[in-house]
Structures are given as C-alpha cells and as structure tokens.
C-alpha positions as CSV (number, residue, x, y, z in Angstrom):
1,X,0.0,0.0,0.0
2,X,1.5,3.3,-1.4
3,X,0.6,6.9,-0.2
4,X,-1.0,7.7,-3.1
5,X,-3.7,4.6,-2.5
6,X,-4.1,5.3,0.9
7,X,-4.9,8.7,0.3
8,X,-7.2,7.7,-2.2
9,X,-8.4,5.4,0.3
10,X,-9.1,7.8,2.8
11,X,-10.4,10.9,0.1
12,X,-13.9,10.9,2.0
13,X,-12.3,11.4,5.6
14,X,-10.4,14.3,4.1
15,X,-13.4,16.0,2.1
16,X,-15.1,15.0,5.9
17,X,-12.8,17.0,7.5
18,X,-12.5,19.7,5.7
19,X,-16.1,20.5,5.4
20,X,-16.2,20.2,8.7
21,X,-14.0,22.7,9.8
22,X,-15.6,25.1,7.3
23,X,-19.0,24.4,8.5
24,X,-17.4,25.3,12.2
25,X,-16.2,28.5,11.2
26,X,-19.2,29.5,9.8
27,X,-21.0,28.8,12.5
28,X,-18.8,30.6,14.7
29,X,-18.6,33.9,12.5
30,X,-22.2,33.9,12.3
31,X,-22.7,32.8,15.9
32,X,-25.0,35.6,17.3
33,X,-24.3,38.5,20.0
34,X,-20.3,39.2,20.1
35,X,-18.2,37.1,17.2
36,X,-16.5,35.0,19.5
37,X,-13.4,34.4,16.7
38,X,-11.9,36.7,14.8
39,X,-10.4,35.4,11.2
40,X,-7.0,35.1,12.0
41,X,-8.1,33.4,15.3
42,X,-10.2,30.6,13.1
43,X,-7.5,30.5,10.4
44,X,-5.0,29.4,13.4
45,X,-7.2,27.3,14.7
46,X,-7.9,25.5,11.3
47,X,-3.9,25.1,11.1
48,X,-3.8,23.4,13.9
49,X,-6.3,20.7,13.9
50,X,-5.2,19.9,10.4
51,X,-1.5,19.5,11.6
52,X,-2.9,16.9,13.9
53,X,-5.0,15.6,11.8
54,X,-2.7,15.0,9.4
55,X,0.0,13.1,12.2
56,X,-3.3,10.9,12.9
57,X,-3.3,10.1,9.3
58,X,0.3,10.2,8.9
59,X,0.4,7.4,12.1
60,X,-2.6,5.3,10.9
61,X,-1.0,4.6,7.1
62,X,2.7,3.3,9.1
63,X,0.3,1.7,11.4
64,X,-1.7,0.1,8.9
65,X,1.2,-0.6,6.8
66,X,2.6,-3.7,8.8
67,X,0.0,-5.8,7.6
68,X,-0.2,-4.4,4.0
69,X,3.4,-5.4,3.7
70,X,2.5,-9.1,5.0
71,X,0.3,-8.9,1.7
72,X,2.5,-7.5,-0.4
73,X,5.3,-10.1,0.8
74,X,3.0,-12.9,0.7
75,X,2.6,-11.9,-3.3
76,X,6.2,-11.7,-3.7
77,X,6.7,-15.3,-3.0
78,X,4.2,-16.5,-5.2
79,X,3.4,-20.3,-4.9
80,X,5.4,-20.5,-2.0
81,X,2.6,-18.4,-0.6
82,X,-0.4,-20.9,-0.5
83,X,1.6,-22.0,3.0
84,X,1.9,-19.3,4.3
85,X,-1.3,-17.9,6.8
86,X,-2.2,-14.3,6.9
87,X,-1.9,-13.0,10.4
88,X,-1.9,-9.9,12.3
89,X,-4.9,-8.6,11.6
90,X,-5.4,-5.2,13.3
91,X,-9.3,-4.4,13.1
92,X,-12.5,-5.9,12.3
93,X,-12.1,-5.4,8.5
94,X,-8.6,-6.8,8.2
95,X,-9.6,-9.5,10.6
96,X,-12.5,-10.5,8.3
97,X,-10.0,-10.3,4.9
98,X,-7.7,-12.3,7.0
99,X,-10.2,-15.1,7.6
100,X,-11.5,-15.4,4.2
101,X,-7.3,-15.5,2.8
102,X,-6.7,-17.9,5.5
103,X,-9.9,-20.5,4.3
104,X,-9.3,-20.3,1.1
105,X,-5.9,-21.5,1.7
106,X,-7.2,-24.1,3.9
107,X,-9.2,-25.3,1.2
108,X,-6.7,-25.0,-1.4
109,X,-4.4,-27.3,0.6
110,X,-7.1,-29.7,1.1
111,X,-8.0,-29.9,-2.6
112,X,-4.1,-30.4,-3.7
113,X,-3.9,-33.0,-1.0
114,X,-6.7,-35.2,-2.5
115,X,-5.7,-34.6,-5.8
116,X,-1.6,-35.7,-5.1
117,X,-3.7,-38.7,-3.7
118,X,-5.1,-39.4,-6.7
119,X,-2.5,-38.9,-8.7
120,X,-0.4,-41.3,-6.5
121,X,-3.1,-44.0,-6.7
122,X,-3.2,-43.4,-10.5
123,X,0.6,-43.4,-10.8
124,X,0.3,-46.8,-8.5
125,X,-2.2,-48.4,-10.7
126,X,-0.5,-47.6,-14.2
127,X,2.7,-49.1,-13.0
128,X,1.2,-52.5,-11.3
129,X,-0.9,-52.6,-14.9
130,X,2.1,-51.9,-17.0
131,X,4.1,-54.6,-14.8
132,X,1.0,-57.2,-14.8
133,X,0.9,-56.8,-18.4
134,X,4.1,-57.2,-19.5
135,X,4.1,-61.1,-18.4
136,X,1.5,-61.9,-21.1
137,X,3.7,-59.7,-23.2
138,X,6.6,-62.3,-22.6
139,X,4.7,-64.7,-22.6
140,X,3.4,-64.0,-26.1
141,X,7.6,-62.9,-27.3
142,X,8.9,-66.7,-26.1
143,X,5.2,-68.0,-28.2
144,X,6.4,-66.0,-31.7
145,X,10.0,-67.1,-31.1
146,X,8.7,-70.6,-31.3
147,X,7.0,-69.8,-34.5
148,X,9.7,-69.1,-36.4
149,X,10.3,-71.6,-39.1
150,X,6.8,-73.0,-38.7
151,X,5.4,-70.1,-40.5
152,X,6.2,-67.9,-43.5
153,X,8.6,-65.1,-42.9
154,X,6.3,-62.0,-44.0
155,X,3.9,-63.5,-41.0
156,X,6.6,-64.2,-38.5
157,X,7.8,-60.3,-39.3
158,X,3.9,-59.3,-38.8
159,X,3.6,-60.8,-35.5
160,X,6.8,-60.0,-34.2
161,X,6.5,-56.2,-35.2
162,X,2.6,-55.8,-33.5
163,X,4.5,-57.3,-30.4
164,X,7.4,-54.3,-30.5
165,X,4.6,-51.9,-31.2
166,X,2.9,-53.0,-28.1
167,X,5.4,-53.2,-25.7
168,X,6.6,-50.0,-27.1
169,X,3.1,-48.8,-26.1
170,X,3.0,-50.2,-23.1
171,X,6.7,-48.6,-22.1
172,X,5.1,-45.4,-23.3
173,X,2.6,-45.2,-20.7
174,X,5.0,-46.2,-18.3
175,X,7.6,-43.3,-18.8
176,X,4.5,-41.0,-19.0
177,X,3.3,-41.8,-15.8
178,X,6.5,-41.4,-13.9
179,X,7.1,-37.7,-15.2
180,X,5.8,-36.4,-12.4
181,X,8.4,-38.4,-9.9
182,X,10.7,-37.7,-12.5
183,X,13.4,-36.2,-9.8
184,X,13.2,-39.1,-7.7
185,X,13.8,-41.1,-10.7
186,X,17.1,-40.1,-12.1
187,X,20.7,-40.5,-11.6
188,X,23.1,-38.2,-13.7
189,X,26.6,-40.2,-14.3
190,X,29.2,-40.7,-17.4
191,X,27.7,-42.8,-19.3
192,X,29.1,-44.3,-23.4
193,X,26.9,-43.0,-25.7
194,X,27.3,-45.8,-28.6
195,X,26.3,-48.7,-26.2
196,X,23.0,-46.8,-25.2
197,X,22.8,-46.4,-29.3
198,X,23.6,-50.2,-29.7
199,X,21.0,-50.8,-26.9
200,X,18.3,-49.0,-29.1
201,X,19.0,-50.8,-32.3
202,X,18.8,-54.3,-30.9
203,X,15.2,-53.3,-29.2
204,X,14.2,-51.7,-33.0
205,X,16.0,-54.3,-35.0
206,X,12.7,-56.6,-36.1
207,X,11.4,-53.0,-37.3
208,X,14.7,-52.4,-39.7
209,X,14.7,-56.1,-40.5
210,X,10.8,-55.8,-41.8
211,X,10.8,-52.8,-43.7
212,X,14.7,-53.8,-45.1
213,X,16.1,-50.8,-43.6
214,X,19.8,-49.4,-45.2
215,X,21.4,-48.8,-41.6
216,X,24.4,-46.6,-40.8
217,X,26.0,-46.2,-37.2
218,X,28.9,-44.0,-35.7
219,X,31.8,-46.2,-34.0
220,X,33.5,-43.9,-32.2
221,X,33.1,-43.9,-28.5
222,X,32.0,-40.4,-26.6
223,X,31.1,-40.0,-22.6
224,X,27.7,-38.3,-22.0
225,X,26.9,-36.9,-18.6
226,X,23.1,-38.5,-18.3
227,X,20.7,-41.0,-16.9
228,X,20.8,-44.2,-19.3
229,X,17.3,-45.2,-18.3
230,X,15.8,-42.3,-19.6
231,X,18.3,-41.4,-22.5
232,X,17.6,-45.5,-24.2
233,X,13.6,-44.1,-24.0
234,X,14.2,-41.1,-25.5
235,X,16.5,-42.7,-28.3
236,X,14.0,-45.7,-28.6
237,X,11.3,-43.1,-28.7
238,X,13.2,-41.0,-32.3
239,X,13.8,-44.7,-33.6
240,X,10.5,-45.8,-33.4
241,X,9.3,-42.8,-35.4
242,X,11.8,-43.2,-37.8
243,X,10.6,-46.6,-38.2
244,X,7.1,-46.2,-38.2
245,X,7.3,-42.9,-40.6
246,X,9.9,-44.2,-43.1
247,X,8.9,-46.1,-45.8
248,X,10.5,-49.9,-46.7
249,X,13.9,-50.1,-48.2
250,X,15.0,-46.3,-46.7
251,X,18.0,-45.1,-44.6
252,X,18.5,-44.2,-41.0
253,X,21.9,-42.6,-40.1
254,X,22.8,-42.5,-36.7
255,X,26.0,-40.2,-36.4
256,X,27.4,-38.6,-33.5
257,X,30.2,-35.8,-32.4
258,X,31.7,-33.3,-30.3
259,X,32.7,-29.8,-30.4
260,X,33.7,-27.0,-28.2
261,X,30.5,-26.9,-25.9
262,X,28.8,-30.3,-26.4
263,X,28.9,-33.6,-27.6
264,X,25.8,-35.0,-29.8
265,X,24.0,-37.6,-31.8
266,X,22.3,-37.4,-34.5
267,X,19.5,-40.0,-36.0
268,X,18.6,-39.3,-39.4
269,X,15.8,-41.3,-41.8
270,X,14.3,-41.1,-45.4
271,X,10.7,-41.0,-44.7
272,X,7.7,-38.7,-45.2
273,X,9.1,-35.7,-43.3
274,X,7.2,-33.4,-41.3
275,X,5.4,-30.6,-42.7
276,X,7.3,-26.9,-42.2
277,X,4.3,-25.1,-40.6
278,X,4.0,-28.1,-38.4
279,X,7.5,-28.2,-37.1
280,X,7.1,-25.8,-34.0
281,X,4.1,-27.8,-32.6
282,X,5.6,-31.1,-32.8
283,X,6.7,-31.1,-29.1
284,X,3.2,-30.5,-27.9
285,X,1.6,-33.3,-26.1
286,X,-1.1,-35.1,-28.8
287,X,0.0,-33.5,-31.6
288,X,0.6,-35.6,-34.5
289,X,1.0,-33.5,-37.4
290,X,-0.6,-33.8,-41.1
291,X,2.1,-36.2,-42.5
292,X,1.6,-38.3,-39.4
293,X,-2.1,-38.8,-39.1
294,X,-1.5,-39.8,-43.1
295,X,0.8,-42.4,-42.2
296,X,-0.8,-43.8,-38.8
297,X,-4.1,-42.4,-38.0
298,X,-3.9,-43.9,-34.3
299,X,-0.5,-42.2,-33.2
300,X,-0.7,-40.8,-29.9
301,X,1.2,-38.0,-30.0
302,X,3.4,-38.7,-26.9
303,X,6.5,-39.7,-28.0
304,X,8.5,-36.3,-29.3
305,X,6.6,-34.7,-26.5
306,X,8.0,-37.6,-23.5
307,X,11.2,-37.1,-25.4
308,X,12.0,-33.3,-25.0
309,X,10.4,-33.2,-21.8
310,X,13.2,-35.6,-20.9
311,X,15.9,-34.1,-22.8
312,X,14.9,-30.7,-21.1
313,X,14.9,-32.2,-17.2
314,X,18.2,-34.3,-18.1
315,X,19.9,-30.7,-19.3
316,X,20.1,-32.2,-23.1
317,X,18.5,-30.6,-26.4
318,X,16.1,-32.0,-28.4
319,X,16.2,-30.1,-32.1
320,X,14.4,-31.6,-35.4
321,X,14.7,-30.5,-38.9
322,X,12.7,-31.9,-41.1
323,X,12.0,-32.2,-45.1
324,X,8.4,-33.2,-46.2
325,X,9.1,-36.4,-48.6
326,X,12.7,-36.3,-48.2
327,X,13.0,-36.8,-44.2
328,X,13.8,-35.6,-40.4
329,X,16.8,-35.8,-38.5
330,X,16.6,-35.7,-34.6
331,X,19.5,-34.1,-32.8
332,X,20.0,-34.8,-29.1
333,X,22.7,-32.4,-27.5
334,X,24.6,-32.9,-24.5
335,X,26.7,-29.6,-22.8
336,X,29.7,-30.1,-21.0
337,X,29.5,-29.2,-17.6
338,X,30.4,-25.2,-16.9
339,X,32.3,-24.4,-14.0
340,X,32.3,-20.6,-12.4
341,X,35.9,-19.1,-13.2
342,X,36.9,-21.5,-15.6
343,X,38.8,-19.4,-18.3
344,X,37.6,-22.1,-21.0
345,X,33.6,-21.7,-19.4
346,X,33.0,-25.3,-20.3
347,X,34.8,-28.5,-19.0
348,X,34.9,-31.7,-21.8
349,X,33.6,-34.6,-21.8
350,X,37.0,-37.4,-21.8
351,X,36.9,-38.6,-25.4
352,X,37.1,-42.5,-25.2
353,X,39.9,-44.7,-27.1
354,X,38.2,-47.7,-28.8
C-alpha cells in the first residue's frame, strides 16, 4: 500500500474533515451576539487541527502498513505463498479479509492434497498394470519365437513387429506416468553413448529387418553426462518414429560428435518428413501432425513430446529439422558441464579410445 492509495483510500475522511471545519467556522462567524473568533483566530485554529489531523493520518497509514506489507510479501513469493497464513490482523475489516485468505488456503491445501492422492493411486495403478501386463507380453515374445520356421517369414515379421509396437506402447505409458516423480527417478553419471545407441538398435532391430532398412551407425566412442534409463527411452522413442514414418527399403543414419561446448547424436531417416508449418508444434503433447495422421491415424502423439520433456529435465537438447518427402533428422545435444571461473567456461567430456 503506497501513499498515493491510501490517500485515495481515505479521500472521503479528508473532504469529511475539511467540510467540517468550514462548516465550524461558519458557525462561529455567524454565531450571534459578540463574534466570538476573529479570522486570523479561526485560520489558526484551522492550522492546527489539520497539523494533527494530518500526524493521525500520517500514524494510521505506518500503522496500517505492517499488515499491508505481509500482503504485499505474501505476493512476492508466489506459490510458496499458498503455505503461508495471513496473520496480524489489526481491526474488524482486516480481521474479516484475514479469515477469508486464510480459508481459502485451507481449502486449497485440502483440494491439492486429495488430488496428489489421486495422482499417487493413478501413478500406483499404471505401474502395477504396466508390470502385470508385460508377463503376457513375454509370454506371447517366447510363443512367436517358437513360431519361427513354422510359419512364413512376411507373418513371423507381422507378429513380431505388433509385439514391438505393443510393448513400445506399453513402455510409453509407463515413462509417462513417472514424469511427475521424474526427480526421484534419475541418476546423472558418465555414461558411453554408442552402447546406449547399440542398446536401441537391438530393441528396434525386427522393425529395420521388416521394412529392409539401409542402416548406418557412428563407431567412435564419446562420454555423455546422463541417466541411461531415460536417454535409451528417449532414443528408442526418435527410432520408433523413424521406423514407423519411413517407408520400406529407406536409410536411417545415426551419427554422432563433439565440439567445443557439447557432444551430440544425431538419428537421421528417409521418410515422409514433417510438414514446415507443423514443425514448431511437434513437441506439444497429442499432436501428431498432417504427414503423421497420413501415415498412422492412431498415433498418440506422446513420443516427441516424452522425449523433449526428458531431454529438457536431463539438461540435453532435443532439435528436429525436417523435409516433407525427403526426411527428419533428430539431434540430441549434450553440454559439457560449466564451472564458475573456468577461463575455457566449459569443462569436456574425456573422449574414449576404442
């Protein structure tokens, strides 16, 4: 609360006042019998109840103040704020202000509380599903693998790939659910970036083997400061995409590098590309883009989206370039680690010797 509001505040007391004294000096200029002021006499007077009137004023706004500046610090701290109770209340109509704060925080609390309940039993249910169903799902991989050679190829390479593309699904909903525990869910350590890669390939390979994928892959070795959980999803997350969205007989290029600030990867494909004025909503959760619903009209939209999210809360970049009918190219960038006062700013990543 500035001066200026708190005048504003207080205009009617002021006009009050001031009409009263005039209305007091005319009374007692046109008292009757002897005047019993003269003007200078009232003048003086005037003076000197507005002096005091204004020290009143003056000790009622730094009296009032304390509790304005609660507000005002309560504001300052935003969401830190919903914790935090409005007290010292210093009349009836602060007092009644302070109540109604103090309940609706009470209540806000309250509703937050049951809804981090329900998002814990949600969480607790997704996870026991995704675990209950993945013994079926294993069930069903040892049942194909038993099929092969007792059934044509082009079928063994159907059933096989509807079994990646569920349990790539089912892994989907799993990362999904756990981004909200995300921080109590990560470890951040050197980790080598081409056996992640290699990791990735061997969970795609019946999708390059189907479509007769051309495949091309780095071999030099590079330390990445991440989590190796999360980076394989997010690799087997640009993989499947490539697979799904490239047609049979194209490329993917995986290459990989370092310069001065960062080391990075790079997965590259031949496939329908991504339409330029859908580029910049591609990270959005659900979107799918035009090119995309064309090619699969049930995709989800989740993976690029769980994929940045990732990247961003593990400190890598996610970027995409993209040419419609030619194809996209997902670059993952990892920073070396800046330290304050280093002359160089940024600290490498050790190179490894194959």
């Amino acid at each position: 609360m500035n001066v200026r509001k708190y005048l504003q505040d207080h205009l009617p007391h002021i006009l009050f006042w001031i009409a009263g004294l005039l209305v007091a000096d005319l009374l007692l200029w046109l008292a009757p019998g002897q005047r019993l002021l003269s003007w200078p006499t009232l003048v003086y007077l005037d003076i000197l109840l507005t002096v005091f009137f204004f020290i009143f004023m003056v000790g009622v706004y730094f009296y009032r103040a304390r509790w304005y500046r609660g507000i005002q610090q309560r504001e300052d701290a935003g969401s830190d704020a919903l914790n935090w109770p409005l007290t010292g209340a210093q009349n009836e109509a602060q007092q009644y202000t302070q109540d109604y704060v103090n309940r609706i925080l009470q209540l806000h609390r309250e509703a937050t509380d049951q809804l981090l309940q329900q998002q814990e039993d949600q969480l607790a249910f997704i996870t026991r599903w995704v675990h209950d169903i993945k013994v079926p799902l294993a069930g069903l991989q040892l049942t194909s693998d038993q099929l092969a050679g007792q059934v044509d190829e082009e079928t063994y390479d159907d059933v096989t790939t509807q079994l990646e593309r569920v349990n790539h699904y089912v892994e989907e909903v799993l990362y999904y659910s756990r981004l909200s525990s995300f921080a109590n869910d990560y470890l951040l350590r050197d980790h080598n970036l081409r056996e992640i890669v290699a990791t990735a390939l061997r969970s795609q390979m019946n999708g390059f083997f189907s479509k007769h994928f051309q495949l091309s892959v780095f071999d030099e070795d590079y330390q990445v400061l991440t989590d190796d959980k999360w980076l394989l999803f997010i690799i087997n997350q640009i993989l499947a995409n490539s697979v799904q969205y490239t047609p049979a007989g194209g490329k993917i290029t995986i290459t990989a590098g370092q310069d001065k600030t960062a080391t990075w990867l790079a997965i590259a494909d031949t496939g329908v590309g991504i339409d330029p004025a859908d580029l910049p909503r591609i990270f959005q959760k659900g979107f799918t883009g035009q090119n995309g619903r064309q090619v699969n009209a049930q995709a989800t939209g989740l993976g690029l989206y769980l994929a940045h999210t990732m990247a961003e809360r593990l400190g890598h970049e996610l970027t995409v370039t993209s040419t419609p009918g030619q194809g996209t190219t997902v670059k993952i960038t990892f920073p070396f680690l800046s330290y304050y006062g280093d002359d160089q700013a940024t600290v490498q990543a050790p190179k490894l010797k194959k």
